[in-house]
C-alpha positions as CSV (number, residue, x, y, z in Angstrom):
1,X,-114.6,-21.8,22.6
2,X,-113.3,-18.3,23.3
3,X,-114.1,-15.9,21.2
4,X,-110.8,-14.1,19.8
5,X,-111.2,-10.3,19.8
6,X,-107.5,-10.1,19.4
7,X,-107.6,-11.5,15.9
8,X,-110.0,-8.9,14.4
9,X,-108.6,-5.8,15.9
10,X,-105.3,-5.3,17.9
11,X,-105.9,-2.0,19.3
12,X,-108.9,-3.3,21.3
13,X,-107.9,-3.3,25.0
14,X,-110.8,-2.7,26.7
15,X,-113.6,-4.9,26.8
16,X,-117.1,-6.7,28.2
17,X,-117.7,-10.3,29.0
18,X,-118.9,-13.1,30.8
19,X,-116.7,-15.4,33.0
20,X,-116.8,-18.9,31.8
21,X,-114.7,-21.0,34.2
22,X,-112.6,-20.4,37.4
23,X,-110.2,-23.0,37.9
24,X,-108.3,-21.8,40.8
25,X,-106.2,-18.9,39.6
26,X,-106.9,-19.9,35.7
27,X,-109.9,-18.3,34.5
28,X,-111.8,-18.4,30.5
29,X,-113.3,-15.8,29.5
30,X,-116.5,-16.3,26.6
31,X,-114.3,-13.2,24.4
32,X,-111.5,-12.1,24.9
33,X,-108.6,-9.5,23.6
34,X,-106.2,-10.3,26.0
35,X,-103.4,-11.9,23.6
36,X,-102.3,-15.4,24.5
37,X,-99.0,-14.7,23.0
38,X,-97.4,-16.7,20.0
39,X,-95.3,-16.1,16.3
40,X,-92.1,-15.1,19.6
41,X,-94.4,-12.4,21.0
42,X,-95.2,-12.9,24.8
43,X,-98.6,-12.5,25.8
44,X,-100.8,-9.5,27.5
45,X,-100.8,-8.6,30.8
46,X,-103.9,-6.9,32.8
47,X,-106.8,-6.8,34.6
48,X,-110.2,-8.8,34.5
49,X,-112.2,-6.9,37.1
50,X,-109.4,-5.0,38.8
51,X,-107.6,-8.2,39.3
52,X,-104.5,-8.7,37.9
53,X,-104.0,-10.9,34.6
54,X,-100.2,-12.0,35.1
55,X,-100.2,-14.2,31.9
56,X,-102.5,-15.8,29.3
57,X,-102.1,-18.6,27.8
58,X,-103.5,-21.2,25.6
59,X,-104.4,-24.5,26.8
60,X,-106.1,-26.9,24.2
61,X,-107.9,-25.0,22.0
62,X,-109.1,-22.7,25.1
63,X,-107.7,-19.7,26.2
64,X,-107.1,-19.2,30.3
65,X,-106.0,-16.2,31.9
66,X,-104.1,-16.7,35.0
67,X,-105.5,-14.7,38.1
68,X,-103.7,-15.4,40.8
69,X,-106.1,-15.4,44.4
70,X,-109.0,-14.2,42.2
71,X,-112.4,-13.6,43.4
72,X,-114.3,-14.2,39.8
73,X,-117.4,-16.5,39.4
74,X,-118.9,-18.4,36.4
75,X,-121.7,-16.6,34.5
76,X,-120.4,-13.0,35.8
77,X,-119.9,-10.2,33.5
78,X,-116.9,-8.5,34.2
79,X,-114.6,-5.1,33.0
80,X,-111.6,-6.3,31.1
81,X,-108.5,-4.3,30.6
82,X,-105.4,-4.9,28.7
83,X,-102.2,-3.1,30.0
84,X,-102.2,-1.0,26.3
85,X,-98.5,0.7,26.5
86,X,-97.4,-2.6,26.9
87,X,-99.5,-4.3,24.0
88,X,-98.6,-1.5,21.8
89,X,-95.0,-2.2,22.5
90,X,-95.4,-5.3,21.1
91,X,-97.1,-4.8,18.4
92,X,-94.5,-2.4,17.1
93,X,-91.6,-4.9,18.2
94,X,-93.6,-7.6,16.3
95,X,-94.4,-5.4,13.2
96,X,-90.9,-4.1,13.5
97,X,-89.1,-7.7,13.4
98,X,-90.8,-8.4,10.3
99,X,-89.9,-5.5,8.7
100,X,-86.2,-5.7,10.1
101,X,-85.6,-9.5,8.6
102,X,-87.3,-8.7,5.2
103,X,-84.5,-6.1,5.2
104,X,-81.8,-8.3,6.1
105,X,-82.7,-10.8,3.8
106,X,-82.4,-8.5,0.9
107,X,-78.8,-7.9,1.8
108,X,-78.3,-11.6,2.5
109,X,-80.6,-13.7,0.7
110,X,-79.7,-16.8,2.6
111,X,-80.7,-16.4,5.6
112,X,-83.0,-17.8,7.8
113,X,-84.5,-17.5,10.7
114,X,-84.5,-19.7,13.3
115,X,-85.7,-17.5,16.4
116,X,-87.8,-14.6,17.3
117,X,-88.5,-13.0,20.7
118,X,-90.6,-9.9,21.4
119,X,-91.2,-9.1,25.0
120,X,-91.5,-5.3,26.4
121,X,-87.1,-6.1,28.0
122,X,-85.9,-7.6,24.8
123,X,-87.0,-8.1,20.6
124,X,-84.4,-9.9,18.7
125,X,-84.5,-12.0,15.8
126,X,-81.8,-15.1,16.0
127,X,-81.0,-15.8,12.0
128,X,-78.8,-19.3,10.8
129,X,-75.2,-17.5,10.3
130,X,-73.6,-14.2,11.1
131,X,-73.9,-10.8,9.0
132,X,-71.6,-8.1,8.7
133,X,-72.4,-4.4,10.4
134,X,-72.0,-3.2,6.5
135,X,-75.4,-5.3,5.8
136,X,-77.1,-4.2,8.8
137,X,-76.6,-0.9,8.3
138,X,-77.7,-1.3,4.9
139,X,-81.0,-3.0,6.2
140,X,-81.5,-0.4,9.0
141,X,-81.7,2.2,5.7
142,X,-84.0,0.2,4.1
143,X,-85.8,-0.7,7.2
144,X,-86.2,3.1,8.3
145,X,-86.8,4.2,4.6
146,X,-90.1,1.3,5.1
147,X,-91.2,3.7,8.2
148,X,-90.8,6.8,7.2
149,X,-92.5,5.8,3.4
150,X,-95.9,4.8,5.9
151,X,-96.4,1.6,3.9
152,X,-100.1,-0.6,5.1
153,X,-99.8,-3.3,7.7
154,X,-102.6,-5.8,6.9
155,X,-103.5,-9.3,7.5
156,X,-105.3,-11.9,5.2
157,X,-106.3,-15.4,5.1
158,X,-104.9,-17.7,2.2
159,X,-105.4,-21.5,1.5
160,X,-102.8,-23.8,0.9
161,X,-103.8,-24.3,-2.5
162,X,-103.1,-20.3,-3.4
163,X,-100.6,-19.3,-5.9
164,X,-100.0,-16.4,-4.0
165,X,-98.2,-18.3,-1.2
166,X,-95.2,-18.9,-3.0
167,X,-94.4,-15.1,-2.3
168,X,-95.3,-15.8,1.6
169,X,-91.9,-16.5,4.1
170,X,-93.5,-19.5,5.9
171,X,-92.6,-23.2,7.5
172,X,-96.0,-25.1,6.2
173,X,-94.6,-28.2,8.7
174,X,-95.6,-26.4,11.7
175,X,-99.3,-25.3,10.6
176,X,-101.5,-27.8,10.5
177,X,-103.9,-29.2,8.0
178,X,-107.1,-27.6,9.8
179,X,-105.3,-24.3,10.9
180,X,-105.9,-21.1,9.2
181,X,-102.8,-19.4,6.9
182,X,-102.5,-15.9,8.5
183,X,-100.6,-13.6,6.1
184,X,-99.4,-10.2,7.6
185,X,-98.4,-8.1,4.2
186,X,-96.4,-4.5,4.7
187,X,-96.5,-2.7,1.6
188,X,-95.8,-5.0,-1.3
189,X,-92.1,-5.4,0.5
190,X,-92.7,-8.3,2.6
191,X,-94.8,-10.9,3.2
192,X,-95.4,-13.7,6.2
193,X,-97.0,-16.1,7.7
194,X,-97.9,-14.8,11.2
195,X,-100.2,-15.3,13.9
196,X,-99.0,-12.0,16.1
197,X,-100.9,-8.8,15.9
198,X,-99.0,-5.9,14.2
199,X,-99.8,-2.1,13.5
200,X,-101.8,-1.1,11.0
201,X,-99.2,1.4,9.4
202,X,-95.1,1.2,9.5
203,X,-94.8,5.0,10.8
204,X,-96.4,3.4,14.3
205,X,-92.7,2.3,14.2
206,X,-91.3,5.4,14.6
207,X,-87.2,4.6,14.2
208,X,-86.0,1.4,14.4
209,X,-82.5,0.9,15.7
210,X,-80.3,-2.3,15.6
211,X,-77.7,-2.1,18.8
212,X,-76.5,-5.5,19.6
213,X,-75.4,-8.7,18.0
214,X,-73.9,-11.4,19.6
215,X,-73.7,-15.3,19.0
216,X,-77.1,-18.0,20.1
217,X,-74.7,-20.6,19.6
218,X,-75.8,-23.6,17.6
219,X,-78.6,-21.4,16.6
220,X,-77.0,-18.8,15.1
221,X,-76.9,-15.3,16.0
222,X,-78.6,-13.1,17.5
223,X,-79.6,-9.4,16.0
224,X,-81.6,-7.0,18.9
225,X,-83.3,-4.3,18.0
226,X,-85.5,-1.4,19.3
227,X,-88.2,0.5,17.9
228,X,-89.7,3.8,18.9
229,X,-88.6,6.1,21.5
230,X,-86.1,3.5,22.9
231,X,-84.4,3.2,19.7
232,X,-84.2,6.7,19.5
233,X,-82.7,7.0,23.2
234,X,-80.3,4.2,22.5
235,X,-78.8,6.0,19.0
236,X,-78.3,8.9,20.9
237,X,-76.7,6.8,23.9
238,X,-74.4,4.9,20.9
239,X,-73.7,8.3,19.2
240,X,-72.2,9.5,22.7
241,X,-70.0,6.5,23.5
242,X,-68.8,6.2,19.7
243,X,-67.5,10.0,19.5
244,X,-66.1,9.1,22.9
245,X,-63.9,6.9,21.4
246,X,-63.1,8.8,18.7
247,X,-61.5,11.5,20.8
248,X,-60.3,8.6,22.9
249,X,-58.4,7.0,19.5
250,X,-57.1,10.5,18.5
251,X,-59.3,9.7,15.4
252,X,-62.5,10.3,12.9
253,X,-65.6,8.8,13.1
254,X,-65.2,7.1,9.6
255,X,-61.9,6.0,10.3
256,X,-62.8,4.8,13.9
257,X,-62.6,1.2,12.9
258,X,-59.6,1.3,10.8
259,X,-57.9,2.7,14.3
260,X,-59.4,0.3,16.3
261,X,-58.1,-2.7,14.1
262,X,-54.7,-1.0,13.9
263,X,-54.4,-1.1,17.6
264,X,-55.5,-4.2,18.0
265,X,-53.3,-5.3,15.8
266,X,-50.2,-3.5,17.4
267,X,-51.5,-5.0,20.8
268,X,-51.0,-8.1,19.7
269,X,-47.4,-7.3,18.1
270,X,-47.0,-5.8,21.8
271,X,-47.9,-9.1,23.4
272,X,-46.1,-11.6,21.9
273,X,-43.4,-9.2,22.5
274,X,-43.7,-9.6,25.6
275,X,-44.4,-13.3,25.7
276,X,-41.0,-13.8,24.4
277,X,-39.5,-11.5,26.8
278,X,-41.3,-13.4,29.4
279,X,-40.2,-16.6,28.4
280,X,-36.7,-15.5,28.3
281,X,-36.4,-14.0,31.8
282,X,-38.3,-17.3,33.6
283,X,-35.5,-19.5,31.6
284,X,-32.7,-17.6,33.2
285,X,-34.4,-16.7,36.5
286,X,-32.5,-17.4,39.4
287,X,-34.0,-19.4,42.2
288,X,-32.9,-18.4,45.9
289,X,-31.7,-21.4,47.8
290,X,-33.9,-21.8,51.1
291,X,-32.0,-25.0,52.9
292,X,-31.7,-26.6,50.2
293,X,-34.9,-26.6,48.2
294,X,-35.2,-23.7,44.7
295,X,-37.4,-21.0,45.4
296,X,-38.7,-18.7,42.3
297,X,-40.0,-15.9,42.8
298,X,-41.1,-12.8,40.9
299,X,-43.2,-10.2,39.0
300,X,-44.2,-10.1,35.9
301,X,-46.2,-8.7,32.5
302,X,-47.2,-12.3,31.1
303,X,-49.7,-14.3,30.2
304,X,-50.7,-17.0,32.2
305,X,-50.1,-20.0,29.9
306,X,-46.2,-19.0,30.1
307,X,-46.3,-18.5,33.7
308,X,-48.1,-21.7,34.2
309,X,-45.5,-23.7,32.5
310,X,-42.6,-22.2,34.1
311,X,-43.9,-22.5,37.6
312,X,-44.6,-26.7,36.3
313,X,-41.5,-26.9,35.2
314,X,-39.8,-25.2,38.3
315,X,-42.5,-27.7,40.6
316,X,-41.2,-31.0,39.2
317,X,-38.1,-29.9,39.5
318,X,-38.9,-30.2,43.3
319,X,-38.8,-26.6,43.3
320,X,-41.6,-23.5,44.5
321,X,-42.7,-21.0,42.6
322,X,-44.3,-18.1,43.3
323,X,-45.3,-15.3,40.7
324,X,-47.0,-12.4,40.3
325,X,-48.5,-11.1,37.4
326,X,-49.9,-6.9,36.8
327,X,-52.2,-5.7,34.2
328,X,-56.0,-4.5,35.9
329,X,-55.6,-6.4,38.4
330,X,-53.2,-8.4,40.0
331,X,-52.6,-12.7,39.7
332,X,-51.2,-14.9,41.2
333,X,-50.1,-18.4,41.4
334,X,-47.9,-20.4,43.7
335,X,-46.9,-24.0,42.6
336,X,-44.6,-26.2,45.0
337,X,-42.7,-29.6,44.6
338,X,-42.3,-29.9,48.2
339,X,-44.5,-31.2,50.8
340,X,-43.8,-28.5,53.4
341,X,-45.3,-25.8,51.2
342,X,-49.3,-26.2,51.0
343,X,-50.1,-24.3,48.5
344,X,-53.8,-24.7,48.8
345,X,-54.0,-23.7,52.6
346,X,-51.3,-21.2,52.3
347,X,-52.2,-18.8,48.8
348,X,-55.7,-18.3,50.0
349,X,-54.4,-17.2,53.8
350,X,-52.0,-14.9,52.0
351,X,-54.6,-13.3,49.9
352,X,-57.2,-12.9,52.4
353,X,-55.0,-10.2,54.2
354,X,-54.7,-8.1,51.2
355,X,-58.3,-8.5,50.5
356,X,-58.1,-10.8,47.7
357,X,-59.0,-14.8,47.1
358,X,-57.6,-17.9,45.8
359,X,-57.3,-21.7,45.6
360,X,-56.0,-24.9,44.3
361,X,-54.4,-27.8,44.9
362,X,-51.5,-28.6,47.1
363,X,-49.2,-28.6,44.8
364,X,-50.8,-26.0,42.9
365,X,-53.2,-22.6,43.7
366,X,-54.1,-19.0,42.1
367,X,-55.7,-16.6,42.9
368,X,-55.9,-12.4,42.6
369,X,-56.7,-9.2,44.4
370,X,-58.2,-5.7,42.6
371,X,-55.1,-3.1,44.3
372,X,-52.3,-3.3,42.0
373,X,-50.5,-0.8,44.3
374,X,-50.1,-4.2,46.6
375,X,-48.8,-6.1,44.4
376,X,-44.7,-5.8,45.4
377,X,-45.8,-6.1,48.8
378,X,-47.9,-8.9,48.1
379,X,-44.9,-10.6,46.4
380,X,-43.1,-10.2,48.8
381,X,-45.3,-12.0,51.7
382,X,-45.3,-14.6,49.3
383,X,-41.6,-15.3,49.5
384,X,-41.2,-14.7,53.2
385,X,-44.2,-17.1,53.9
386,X,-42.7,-20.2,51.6
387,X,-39.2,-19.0,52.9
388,X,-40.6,-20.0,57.0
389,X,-42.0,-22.8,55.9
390,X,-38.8,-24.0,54.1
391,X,-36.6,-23.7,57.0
């Protein structure tokens, strides 16, 4: 069995050992620190040798460490090296997850975690049910209060039978009888069940910065974070873009929000407005008679559910319709209830000249193009196209 230098010291990235077994590209090692990865923190990457570890992994109770087209024999002693700007970013992301949810959880104290990923692209912890920005911004506080206060980082081993681990945030159902109860403690603040190495003091964190949150689905949602100089970059970057928009909203920075909801909420008012509008002009639009068949034709500011069911009304009728619709781009959408109009061969030919695509059905096709300048014109080769094919 490998020996785990991992386990007894994190910072260790440099190392001496013997090569145990070559398997083509998957190699054991009798010690290692290279971290197999586990508790949502990817593994190491390095070198064993000068040849490249590209991932470690465990496999049984062994560890293997994959070298691809290596040149390593059993029973040599070899160099080791693991890539340490990238461990150390992981061990902050990992030590700075823990700390992050033990904050959340104080402003929410039912949630749950379901997920956690730490990788050097991406650390986010997926929790049960959504939180409000309020919270986190609340937990950020306490979170960076945490760092700044330097509080201990250590790690322990506790039995099943200790009192103690009623205090520990852990899912006994997924560590087995025979397996060792990890226990990383920060401070007196938090304490969990972890397998993961961790720094040894929260100021390693630096800052910690939450910047995203968006929904996992059934899982819940997810919260991403950075720590260190990232998060530092990325508050600067969300500073910038925020007093943007304040001078873009003819506002203040603590009324930002209330502006934002105010327009949205007058965008609506707007929209409907101009659904009904809509509406009204497609129930008294006039059709041009082309020998003998209803051709409807025009453009428009509308949704596309109320253009839709004008152009299926006009279709069953035994009608064509062809409309055009403006906002940042331009969409369109030609329905006919005549055979001679193909709308499926003859939208997408249309759009194709003014650099655009579409499709559909025969009886039915959309499609778009970026230039709103072209959109009369556009229109207009619309009409003139059904119009030939009419007569």
């Amino acid at each position: 069995m490998t020996e785990e230098i991992f386990r007894r010291d994190g910072y260790m990235f440099e190392f001496e050992t013997a090569v145990t077994s070559v398997e083509g590209d998957m190699v054991e090692l009798e010690s290692t620190a290279f971290y197999p990865g586990g508790g949502g923190q990817v593994c190491d990457t390095g070198t064993i040798r000068g040849e490249k570890v590209t991932e470690v992994m465990y496999k049984g109770n062994k560890i293997v460490h994959k070298v691809p087209k290596n040149t390593l024999k059993v029973g040599e002693t070899v160099w080791c090296s693991v890539d340490w700007d990238r461990r150390y970013g992981l061990m902050q992301g990992h030590t700075g997850e823990h700390l992050l949810f033990c904050s959340l959880k104080r402003q929410d104290p039912d949630l749950t975690i379901t997920k956690i990923y730490i990788s050097p692209e991406s650390k986010y912890v997926i929790v049960d049910h959504d939180i409000s920005w309020d919270k986190i911004g609340e937990a950020m506080r306490f979170t960076n209060k945490a760092i700044r206060d330097n509080l201990p980082v250590t790690k322990t081993v506790m039995s099943r039978d200790d009192p103690e681990l009623s205090k520990v945030r852990i899912k006994l159902d997924r560590i087995g009888e025979d397996e060792e109860i990890t226990v990383v403690s920060i401070g007196d603040i938090d304490y969990s069940a972890c397998s993961g190495i961790h720094v040894m003091e929260t100021s390693e964190l630096e800052y910690l910065l939450v910047y995203r949150k968006v929904s996992a689905g059934k899982d819940g949602y997810a919260i991403h974070f950075k720590v260190g100089r990232e998060a530092e970059e990325e508050a600067l970057e969300l500073s910038n873009i925020c007093l943007q928009a304040v001078e873009a909203a003819d506002s203040k920075p603590e009324l930002l929000v209330r502006t934002i909801n105010n327009m949205k909420h007058e965008n609506e008012v707007g929209r409907e407005a101009i659904k009904a509008s809509s509406k009204q002009l497609l129930a008294h639009l006039e059709p041009e008679n082309v020998n003998g068949i209803d051709l409807y034709s025009g453009r428009f500011s509308s949704d596309r559910k109320t253009l839709t069911d004008a152009a299926e009304r006009f279709k069953s009728e035994g009608g064509v319709a062809a409309f055009v619709s403006v906002a940042d781009t331009v969409s369109v959408m030609l329905a006919s209830g005549n055979d001679k109009v193909d709308c499926r061969k003859v939208l997408p030919e249309i759009l194709k000249e003014f650099g655009g695509r579409g499709g559909g059905k025969p009886d039915f096709a959309q499609g778009g193009i970026e230039d709103v300048s072209q959109a009369d014109a556009l229109l207009e080769k619309m009409r003139e196209t059904v119009k030939t094919l009419l007569l």
